[in-house]
C-alpha positions in Angstrom: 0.0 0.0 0.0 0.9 3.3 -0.3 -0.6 5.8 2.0 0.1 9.6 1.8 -0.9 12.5 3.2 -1.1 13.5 -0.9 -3.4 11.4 -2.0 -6.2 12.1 0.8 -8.4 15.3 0.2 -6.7 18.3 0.0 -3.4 16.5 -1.0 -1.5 17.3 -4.0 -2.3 14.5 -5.5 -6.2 13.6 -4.1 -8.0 10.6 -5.0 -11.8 11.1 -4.3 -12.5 9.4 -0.7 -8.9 8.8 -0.8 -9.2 9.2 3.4 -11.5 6.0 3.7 -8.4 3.6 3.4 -6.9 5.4 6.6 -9.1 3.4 9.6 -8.4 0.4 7.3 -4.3 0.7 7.5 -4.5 1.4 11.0 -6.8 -1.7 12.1 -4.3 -3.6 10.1 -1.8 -2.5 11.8 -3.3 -2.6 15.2 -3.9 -6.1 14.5 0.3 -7.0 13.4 0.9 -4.9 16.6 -1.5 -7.8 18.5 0.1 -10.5 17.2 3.7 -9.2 17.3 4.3 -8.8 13.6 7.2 -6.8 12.5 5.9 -3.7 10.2 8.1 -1.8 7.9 7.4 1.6 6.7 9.1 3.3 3.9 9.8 7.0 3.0 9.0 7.7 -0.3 11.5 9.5 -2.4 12.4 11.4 -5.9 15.3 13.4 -6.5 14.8 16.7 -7.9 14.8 16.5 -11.9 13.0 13.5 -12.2 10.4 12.2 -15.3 7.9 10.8 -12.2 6.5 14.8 -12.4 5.3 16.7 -15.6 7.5 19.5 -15.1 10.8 16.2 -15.3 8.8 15.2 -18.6 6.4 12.7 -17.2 2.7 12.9 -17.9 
């Protein structure tokens, strides 16, 4: 999954109802907390001239 701040409203990048999957993530992980599951997190990142934006190229 990939959850951002972006792509809830008002994010750079919003997907209608984009927020709903929030109290979803967070059961699951409530639940791997329970049963002592390790969770990983990663940061997402793009250096500055990059095609992954419009103004790199991309679309």
């Amino acid at each position: 999954m990939d959850v951002q701040r972006d792509f809830c409203g008002g994010g750079a990048l919003a997907v209608p109802e984009g927020d709903r999957i929030v109290p979803v993530v967070n059961g699951y992980l409530e639940q791997a907390e329970r049963a002592g599951l390790a969770v990983y997190a990663s940061r997402d990142w793009h250096p500055p001239e990059t095609t992954h934006f419009r103004h790199g190229g991309g679309k």
